[in-house]
C-alpha positions in Angstrom: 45.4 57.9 87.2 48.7 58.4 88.0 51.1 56.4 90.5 54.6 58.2 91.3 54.3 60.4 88.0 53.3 57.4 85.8 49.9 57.3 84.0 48.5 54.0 84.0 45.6 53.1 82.4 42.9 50.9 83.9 42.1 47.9 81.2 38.4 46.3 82.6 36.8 43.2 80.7 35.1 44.5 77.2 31.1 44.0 77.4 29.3 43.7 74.6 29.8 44.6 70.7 30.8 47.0 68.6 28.6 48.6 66.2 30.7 47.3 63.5 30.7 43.7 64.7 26.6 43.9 64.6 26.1 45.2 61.2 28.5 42.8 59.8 26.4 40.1 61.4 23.3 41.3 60.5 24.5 42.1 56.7 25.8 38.2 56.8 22.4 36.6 58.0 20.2 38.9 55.5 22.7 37.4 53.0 22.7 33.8 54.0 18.4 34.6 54.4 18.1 35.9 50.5 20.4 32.8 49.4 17.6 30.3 51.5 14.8 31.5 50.1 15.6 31.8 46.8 16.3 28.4 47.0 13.5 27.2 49.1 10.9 30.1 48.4 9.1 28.5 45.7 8.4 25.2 47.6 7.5 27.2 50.6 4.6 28.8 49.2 3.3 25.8 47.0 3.9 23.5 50.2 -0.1 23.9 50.6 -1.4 23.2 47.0 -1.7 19.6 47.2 -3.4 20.0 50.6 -6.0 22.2 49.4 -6.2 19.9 46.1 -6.6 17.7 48.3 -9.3 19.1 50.4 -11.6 19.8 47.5 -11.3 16.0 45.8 -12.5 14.8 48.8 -15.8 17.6 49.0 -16.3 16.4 45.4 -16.7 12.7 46.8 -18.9 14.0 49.9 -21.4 15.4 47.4 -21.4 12.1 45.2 -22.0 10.4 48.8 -24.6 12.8 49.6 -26.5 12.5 46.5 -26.1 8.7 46.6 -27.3 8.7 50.3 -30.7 10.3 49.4 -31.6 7.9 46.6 -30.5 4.7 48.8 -33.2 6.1 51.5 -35.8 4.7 48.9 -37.7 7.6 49.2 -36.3 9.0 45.7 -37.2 7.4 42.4 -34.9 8.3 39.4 -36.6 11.3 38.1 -37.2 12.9 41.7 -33.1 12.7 41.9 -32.4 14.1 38.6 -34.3 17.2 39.8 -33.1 17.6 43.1 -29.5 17.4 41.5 -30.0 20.5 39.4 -29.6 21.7 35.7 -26.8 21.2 33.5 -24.2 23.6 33.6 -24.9 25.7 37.1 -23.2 26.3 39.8 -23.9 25.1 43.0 -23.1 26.6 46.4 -24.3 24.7 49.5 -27.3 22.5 48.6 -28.1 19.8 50.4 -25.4 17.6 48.6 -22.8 20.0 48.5 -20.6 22.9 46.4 -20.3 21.5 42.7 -20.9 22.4 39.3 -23.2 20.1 37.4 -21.5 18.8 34.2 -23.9 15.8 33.3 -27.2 14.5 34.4 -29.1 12.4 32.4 -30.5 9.5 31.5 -29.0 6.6 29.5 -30.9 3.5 28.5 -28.8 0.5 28.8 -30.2 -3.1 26.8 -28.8 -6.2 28.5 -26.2 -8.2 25.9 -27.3 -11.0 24.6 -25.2 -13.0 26.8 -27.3 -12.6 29.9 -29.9 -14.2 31.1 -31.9 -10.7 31.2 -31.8 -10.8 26.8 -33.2 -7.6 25.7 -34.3 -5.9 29.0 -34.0 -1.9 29.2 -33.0 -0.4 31.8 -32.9 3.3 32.6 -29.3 4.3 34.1 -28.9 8.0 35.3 -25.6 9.2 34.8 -24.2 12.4 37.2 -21.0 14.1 36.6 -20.0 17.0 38.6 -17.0 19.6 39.3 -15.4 21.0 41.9 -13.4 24.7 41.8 -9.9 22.9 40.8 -11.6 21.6 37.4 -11.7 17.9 38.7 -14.6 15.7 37.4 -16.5 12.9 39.1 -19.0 10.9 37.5 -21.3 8.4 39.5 -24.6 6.2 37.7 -27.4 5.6 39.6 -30.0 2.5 38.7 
């Protein structure tokens, strides 16, 4: 515009930024983000693990509850246990006590010490260890 010959220029307020000013931010945060999670990253990611360790302890314990729930109904003797639990060395997926391996199921006979007022009695004591996915063991006897 001009006023009496003059040009003038018309200055308004600046909105927004400049192309520049938003790549230089967005090259800073990516930056600043790459730094973070090379620091944090690794604990990030394993941040579940002890959950899920945690998770499949406890399933192992529900299937030692379960099995020890069916012989405490009475209805079970020993033997009838011992086979319901399953064969040495398989995999199980889902029975009715649970997801396990079977490591150990068998009989141990036990003869009261001396000591006791039970001298020389045999008893029959049925040990059961079994395995979950993360390699942890549980063992339980039954009587």
């Amino acid at each position: 515009m001009t006023t009496a010959g003059r040009m003038t220029r018309i200055t308004g307020a600046r909105d927004g930024f400049t192309l520049i000013e938003i790549i230089a931010v967005v090259v800073i945060l990516s930056i600043v983000g790459a730094a973070i999670f090379a620091y944090f990253g690794q604990s990030l990611i394993n941040s579940a693990l002890p959950f899920q360790q945690m998770t499949q302890t406890l399933i192992l314990g529900d299937v030692i509850e379960n099995m020890t729930a069916d012989y405490n109904s009475k209805t079970l003797t020993l033997d009838q246990l011992r086979i319901n639990i399953g064969t040495i060395g398989t995999s199980y997926t889902n029975n009715r006590y649970g997801t396990y391996k079977l490591i150990e199921n068998r009989f141990y006979a036990y003869t009261t010490p001396p000591d006791l007022s039970l001298t020389g009695v045999v008893t029959d004591i049925l040990m059961v260890t079994v395995e979950n996915t993360n390699g942890e063991q549980l063992t339980t006897l039954f009587k």
